[in-house]
N, C-alpha and C positions, 0 to 999 in steps of 0.2 A: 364178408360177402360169401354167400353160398351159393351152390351151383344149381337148378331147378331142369325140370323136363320140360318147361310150359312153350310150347311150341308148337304147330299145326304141322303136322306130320303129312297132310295134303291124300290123296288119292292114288294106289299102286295097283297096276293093273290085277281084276278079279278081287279087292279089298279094299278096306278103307283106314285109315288112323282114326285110333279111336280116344275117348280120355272121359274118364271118370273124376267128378267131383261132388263136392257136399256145395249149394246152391246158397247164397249168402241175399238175399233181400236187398232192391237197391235203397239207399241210404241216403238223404241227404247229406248226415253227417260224415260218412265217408267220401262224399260228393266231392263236399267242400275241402277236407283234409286231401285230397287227391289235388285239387288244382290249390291248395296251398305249398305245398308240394313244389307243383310244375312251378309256381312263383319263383321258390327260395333255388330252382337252378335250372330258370331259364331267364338267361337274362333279356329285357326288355329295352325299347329306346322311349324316350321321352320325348316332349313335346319339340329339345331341339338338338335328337335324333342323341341323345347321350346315352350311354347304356347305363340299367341302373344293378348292372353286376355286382357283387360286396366281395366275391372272393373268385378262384381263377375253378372251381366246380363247378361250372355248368353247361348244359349242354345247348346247341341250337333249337331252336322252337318248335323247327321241323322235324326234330327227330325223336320230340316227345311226346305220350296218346295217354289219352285215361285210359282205364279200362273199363269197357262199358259193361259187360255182366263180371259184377265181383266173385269171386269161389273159393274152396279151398280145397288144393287139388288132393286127391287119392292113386294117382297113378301118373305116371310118365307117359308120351304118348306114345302109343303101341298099335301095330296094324293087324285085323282079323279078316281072315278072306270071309266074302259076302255071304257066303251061305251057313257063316256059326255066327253074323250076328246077331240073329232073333235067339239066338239059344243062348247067349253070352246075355242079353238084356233077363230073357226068363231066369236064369241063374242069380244074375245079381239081384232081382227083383225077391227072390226064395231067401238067397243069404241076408239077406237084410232083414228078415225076419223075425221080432222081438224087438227089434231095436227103436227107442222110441224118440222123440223130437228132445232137442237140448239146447244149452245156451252157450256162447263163447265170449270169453272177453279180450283186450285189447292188451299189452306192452309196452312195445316199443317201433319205431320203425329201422326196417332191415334192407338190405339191400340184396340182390340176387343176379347168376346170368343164366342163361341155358347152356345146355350142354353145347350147341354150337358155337358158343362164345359169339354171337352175335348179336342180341338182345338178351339188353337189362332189364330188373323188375326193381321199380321202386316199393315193399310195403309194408303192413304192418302185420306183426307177431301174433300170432294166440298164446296166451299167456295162464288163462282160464280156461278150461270144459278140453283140456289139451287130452284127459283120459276119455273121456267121451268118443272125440275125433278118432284117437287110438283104437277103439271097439270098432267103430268102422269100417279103420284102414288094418285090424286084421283079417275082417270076413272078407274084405274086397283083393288083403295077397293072395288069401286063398284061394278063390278064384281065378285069379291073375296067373298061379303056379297051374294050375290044373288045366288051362288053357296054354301054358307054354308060353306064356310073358312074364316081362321084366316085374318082378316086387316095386314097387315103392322102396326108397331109400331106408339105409336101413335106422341111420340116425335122423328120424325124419324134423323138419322146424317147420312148423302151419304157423299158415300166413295167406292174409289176402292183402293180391299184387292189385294196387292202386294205380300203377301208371308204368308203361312202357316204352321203353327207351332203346333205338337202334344205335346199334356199335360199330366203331371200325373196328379190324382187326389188331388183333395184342392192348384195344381200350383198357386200361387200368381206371380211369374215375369213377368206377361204380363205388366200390370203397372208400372214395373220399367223402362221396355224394352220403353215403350213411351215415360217416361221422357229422357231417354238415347239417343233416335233417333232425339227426339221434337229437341233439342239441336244440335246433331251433322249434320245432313240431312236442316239445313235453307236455306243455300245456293242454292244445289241442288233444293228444293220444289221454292226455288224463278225463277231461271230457267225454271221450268218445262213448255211449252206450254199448253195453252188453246186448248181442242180438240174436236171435231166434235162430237155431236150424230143424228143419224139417223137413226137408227134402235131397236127394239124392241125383242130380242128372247124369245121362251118360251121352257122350256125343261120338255119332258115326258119319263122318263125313257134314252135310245139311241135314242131317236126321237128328232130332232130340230126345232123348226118354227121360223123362220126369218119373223117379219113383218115391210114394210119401214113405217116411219114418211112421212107422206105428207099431206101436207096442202088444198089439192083440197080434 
């Protein structure tokens, strides 16, 4: 289990939290690995109200969510006061330049928390196009330093977070939850198609910036 930044950093007065990532296409196929997923640990009741739990991993029903836009992040969430963030989108919009559309592929499934220990990430690895993603996320540190933010990790794991899961405090089962999935989900991850990236978003607050990969 690794630790992630993926968290909404919310609104500070004069600024906003922001977060950079590479835009992942939705999928059916991760659709469905996502609520295969929620199955194997979230236990259900039956017709006469039995649970059909198979081991003591899992969590309430209510406290588990897909995730509805898939990514792969490039930055931890970070806040810029309002008036550098048209200059922070032109910048990344510049460094990104050369850089052209690529493809990733799948692994394993992993498990994650945020740095507030409050929310887990259930998902899968990139295991393929992992240099690619790294050309990226070096033009996006640089940016990141030069504006007076935090790097991206420095041993970084990409991965798109399938599904999120609220913690109590000191929760230990995120770990077990991977070994449980690593196991049951091989199949399906072997399945899984290799997918398209070509795009960049950046998010400020309700604001979106979509910027394409291209190689001219």
């Amino acid at each position: 289990m690794r630790v992630v930044g993926e968290e909404d950093a919310g609104h500070v007065r004069g600024g906003w939290s922001g977060h950079v990532y590479l835009k992942i296409r939705r999928s059916t196929q991760l659709h469905k690995l996502a609520l295969a997923c929620m199955d194997a640990i979230c236990p259900r009741l039956d017709e006469n109200r039995t649970s059909n739990a198979k081991s003591a991993d899992v969590f309430d029903l209510e406290k588990v969510r897909t995730i509805e836009e898939p990514h792969i992040s490039l930055t931890r969430p970070f806040y810029l006061p309002e008036h550098q963030i048209a200059g922070f989108v032109r910048e990344l919009e510049a460094c990104l330049g050369g850089l052209g559309p690529f493809a990733v592929g799948f692994g394993q499934i992993s498990t994650y928390v945020n740095e507030r220990q409050d929310r887990g990430f259930v998902a899968v690895d990139v295991d393929c196009g992992e240099e690619s993603v790294r050309r990226v996320l070096d033009r996006v540190d640089r940016l990141m330093e030069k504006f007076g933010q935090r790097k991206f990790f420095r041993v970084p794991r990409f991965h798109i977070s399938l599904l999120s899961v609220d913690l109590a405090p000191a929760d230990s089962e995120m770990s077990k939850v991977g070994a449980t999935l690593g196991a049951a989900m091989g199949e399906e991850i072997a399945h899984l198609a290799a997918m398209r990236i070509d795009e960049v978003e950046c998010i400020f607050g309700n604001k979106k910036f979509s910027l394409g990969l291209d190689e001219k």
